[in-house]
C-alpha positions, 0 to 999 in steps of 0.5 A: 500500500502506498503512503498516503493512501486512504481507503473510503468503504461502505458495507451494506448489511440487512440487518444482523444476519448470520452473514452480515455479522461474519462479513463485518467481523471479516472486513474489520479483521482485513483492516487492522491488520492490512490497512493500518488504520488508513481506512474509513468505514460505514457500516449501513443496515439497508433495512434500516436506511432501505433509501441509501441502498436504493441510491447506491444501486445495492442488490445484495448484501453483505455488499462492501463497496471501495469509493476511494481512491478510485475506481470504485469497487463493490464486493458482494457476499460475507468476505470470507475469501481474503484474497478476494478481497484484497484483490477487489480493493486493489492491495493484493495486486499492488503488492504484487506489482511491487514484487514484479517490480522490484524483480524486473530492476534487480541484479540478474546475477544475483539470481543466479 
């Protein structure tokens, strides 16, 4: 993750259903240990505030959706898949292009 960086996120969950509760705790779980605080989060009960679901074009829930940076990203389902999700908020394939990176610009004698 590159300095600097601020992650803006919304989970839509309906309410505490079983996979509502597991995504939180799954997302908040990602974030501590891979976001290092850098993140904002807003959790919105769709059954709650049904119009803020409406307006955001939410079909399902759990949904978490990325608004920043750009581009934004919507993840649907309870976030078990950590890899899913760090690719769906663009973290798993900035570490990886940074590896790429840096074996791209290393010593080529050195791998041998």
């Amino acid at each position: 993750m590159r300095p600097g960086k601020t992650y803006i996120l919304k989970l839509y969950v309906a309410g505490n259903t079983p996979h509502s509760m597991r995504a939180l705790k799954t997302l908040r779980e990602i974030l501590e240990t891979e976001f290092k605080g850098v993140y904002a989060l807003k959790v919105i009960d769709v059954l709650k505030n049904p119009q803020l679901a409406e307006e955001d074009k939410i079909l399902a829930t759990p949904t978490l959706a990325k608004i920043l940076p750009p581009p934004v990203r919507r993840i649907i389902g309870d976030l078990s898949d950590r890899q899913r999700v760090l690719i769906g908020l663009d973290l798993l394939f900035e570490e990886l292009s940074g590896d790429a990176t840096d074996m791209l610009h290393s010593d080529p004698e050195e791998a041998a």
